[in-house]
C-alpha positions as CSV (number, residue, x, y, z in Angstrom):
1,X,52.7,117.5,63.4
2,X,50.2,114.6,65.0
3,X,51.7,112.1,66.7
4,X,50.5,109.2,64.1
5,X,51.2,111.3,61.3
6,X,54.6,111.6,62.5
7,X,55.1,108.0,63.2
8,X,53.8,107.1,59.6
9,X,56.4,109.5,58.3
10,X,59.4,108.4,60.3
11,X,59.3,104.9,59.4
12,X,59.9,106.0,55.3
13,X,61.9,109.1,56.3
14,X,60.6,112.9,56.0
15,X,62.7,113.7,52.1
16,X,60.9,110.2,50.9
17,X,57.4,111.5,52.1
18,X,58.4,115.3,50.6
19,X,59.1,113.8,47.2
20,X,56.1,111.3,47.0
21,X,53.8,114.3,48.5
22,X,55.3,116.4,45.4
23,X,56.0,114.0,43.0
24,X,54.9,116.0,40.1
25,X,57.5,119.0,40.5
26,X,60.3,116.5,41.8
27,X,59.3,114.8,38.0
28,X,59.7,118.2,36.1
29,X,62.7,119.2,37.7
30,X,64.3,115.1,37.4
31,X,62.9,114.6,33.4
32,X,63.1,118.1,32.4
33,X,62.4,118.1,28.4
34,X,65.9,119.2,28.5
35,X,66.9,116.5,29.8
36,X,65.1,114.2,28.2
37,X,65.7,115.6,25.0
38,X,69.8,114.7,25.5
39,X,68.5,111.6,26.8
40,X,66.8,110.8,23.5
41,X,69.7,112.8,21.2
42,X,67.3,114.9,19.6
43,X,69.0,117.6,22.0
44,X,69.2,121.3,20.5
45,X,73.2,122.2,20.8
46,X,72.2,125.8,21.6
47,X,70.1,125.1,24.1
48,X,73.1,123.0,25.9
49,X,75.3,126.3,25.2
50,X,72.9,128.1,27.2
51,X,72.8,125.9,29.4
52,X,76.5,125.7,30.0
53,X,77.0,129.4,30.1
54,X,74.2,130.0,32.7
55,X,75.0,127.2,34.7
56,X,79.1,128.8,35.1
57,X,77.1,131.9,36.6
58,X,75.4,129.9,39.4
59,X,77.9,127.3,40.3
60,X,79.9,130.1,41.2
61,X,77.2,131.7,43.1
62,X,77.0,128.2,44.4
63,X,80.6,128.4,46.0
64,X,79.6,131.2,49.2
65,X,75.9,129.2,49.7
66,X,78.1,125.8,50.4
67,X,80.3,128.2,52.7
68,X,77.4,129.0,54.2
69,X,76.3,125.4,54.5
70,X,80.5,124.6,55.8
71,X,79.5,127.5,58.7
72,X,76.1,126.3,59.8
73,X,77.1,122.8,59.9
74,X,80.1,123.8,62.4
75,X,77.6,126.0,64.6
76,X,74.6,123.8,64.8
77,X,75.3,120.2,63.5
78,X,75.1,117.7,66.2
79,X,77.4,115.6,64.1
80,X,81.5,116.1,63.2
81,X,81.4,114.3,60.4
82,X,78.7,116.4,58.5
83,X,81.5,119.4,57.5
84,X,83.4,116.5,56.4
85,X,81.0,115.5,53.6
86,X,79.9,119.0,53.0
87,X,83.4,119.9,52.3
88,X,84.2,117.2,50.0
89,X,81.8,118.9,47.9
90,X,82.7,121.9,48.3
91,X,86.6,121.2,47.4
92,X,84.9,119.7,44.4
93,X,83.8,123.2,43.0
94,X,87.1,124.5,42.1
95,X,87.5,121.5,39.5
96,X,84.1,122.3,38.3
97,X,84.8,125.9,37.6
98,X,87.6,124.4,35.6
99,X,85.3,122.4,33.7
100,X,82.9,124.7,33.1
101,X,85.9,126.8,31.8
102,X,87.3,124.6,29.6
103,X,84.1,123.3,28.2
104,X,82.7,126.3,26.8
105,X,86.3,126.9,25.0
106,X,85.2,123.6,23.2
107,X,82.1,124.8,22.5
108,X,82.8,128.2,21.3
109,X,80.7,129.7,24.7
110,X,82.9,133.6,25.5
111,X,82.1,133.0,29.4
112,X,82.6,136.8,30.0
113,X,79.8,138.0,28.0
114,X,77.2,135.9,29.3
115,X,74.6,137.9,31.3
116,X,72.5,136.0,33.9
117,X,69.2,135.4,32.5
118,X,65.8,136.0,35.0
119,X,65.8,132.7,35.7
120,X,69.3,132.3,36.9
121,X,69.5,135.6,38.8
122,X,66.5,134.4,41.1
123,X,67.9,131.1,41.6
124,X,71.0,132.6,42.9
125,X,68.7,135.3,45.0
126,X,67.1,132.2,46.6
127,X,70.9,130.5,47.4
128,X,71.6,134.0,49.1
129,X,68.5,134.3,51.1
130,X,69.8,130.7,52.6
131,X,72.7,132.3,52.9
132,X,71.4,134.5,56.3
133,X,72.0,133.3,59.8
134,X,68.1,133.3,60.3
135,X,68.2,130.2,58.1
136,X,68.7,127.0,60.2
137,X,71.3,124.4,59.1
138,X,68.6,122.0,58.6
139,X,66.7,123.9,56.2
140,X,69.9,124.8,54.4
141,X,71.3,121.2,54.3
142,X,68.1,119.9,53.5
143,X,68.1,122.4,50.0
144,X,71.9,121.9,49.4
145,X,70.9,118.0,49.0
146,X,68.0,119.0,46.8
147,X,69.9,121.2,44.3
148,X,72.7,118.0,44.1
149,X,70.2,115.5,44.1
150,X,68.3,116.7,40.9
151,X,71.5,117.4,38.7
152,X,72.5,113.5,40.1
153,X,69.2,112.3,38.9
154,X,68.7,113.7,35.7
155,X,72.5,112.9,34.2
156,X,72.4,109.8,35.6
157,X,68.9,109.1,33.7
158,X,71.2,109.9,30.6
159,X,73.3,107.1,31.0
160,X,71.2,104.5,31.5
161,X,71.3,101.6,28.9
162,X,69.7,102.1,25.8
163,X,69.8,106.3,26.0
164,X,70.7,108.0,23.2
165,X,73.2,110.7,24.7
166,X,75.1,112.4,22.0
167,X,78.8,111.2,22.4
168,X,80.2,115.1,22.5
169,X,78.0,115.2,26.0
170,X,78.7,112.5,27.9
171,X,81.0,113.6,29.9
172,X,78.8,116.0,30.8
173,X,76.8,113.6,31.8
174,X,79.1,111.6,33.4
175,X,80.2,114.8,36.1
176,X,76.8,114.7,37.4
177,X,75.7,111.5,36.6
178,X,78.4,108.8,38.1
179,X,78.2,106.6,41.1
180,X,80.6,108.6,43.1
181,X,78.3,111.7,43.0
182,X,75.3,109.6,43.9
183,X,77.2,108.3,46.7
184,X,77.8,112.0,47.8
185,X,74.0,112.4,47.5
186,X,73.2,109.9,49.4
187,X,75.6,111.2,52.4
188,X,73.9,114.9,52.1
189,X,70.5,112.9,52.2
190,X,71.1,111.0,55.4
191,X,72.6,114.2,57.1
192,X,69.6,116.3,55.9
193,X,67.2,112.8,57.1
194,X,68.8,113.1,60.3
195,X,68.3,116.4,60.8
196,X,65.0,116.3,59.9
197,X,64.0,113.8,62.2
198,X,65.0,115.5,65.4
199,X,63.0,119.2,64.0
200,X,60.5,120.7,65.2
201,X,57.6,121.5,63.3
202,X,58.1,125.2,62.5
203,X,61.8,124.2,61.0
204,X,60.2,121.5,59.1
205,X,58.1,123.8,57.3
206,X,60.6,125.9,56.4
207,X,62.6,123.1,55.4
208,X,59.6,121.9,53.1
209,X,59.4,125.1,51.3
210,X,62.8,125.6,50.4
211,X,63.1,121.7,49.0
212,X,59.7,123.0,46.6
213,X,61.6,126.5,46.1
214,X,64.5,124.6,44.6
215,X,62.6,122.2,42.5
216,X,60.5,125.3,41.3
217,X,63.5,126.9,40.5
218,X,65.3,123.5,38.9
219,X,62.5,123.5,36.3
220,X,63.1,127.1,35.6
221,X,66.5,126.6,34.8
222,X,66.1,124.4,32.0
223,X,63.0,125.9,30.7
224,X,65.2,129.0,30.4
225,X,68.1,126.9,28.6
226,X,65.5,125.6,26.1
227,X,64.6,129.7,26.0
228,X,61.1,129.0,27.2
229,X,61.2,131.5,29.8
């Protein structure tokens, strides 16, 4: 990267420049017509099914990637406190699963026959390709914050004041959606900022390409839970 180019970028932060350069996917994958459409309650109920069911498949192809993330972060990072935050999210899963579980017995959703859709299985070929040792920590951090970050935006977008959020999903919502996970967002940011800023400019391609990967693949995943792909 030139020097004044670099300059330019360090004083906003490298994720900050990412998202204005790509605004337009960042958009798609933060106000989904999905999401929007449970912001506005005109929501289709079997589209969120889908949703639910689909989205039990990858967080628990999720688990081994943030393993992955737990491993890197203890070979590589050049800060202890990383794994810390990284594994408050990861102990977080296990309640997930649990939600995920016990929301689709409210909503009728049989867990055991759902069969990943395309969609889904490429998302969760992508989370294993960061999975390799190849794959440096920083690009991996730096896509673990992206996949987080989007969920965080988009709930939280359906909770704002004035949204019409059907009351039944809510609490949906409200997992993704609260302070507390944006806090957690924010920490996964500033470790994958930090990172970032020390890298040199072959990791920060990388790094660039899986954050546009995972917004490319965000987008898929609701498309597919409104069975547009």
């Amino acid at each position: 990267m030139e020097g004044k180019k670099r300059e330019e970028v360090e004083k906003i932060g490298m994720i900050e420049t990412w998202l204005k350069k790509h605004r337009i996917i960042y958009t798609g994958a933060t106000r989904h017509p999905f999401v929007l459409s449970i912001l506005d309650g005109t929501v289709d109920l079997s589209a969120f099914k889908t949703w639910l069911g689909q989205d039990y498949i990858f967080v628990r192809a999720f688990v081994p990637f943030v393993a992955s993330v737990v491993i890197k972060a203890w070979k590589e990072s050049d800060d202890s406190s990383d794994m810390e935050v990284i594994l408050s999210g990861m102990a977080s899963l296990n309640d997930e699963i649990a939600w995920f579980k016990s929301e689709a017995a409210k909503w009728g959703v049989q867990l055991s026959d759902i069969v990943p859709q395309k969609a889904n299985q490429a998302y969760c070929r992508f989370l294993e390709s960061l999975m390799s040792p190849d794959v440096e920590y920083t690009v991996a951090i730096t896509a673990f914050w992206a996949i987080e970050a989007v969920y965080q935006a988009s709930f939280a977008l359906c909770l704002e004041d004035g949204s019409k959020t059907p009351a039944e999903l809510r609490e949906t919502c409200q997992r993704w959606g609260n302070d507390g996970f944006g806090q957690y967002c924010n920490s996964l940011q500033k470790i994958a900022s930090r990172r970032l800023a020390k890298a040199p400019d072959d990791v920060l391609t990388k790094a660039e390409v899986a954050l546009l990967s995972v917004l490319e693949h965000e987008v898929e995943f609701w498309n597919m839970s409104r069975g547009k792909a």
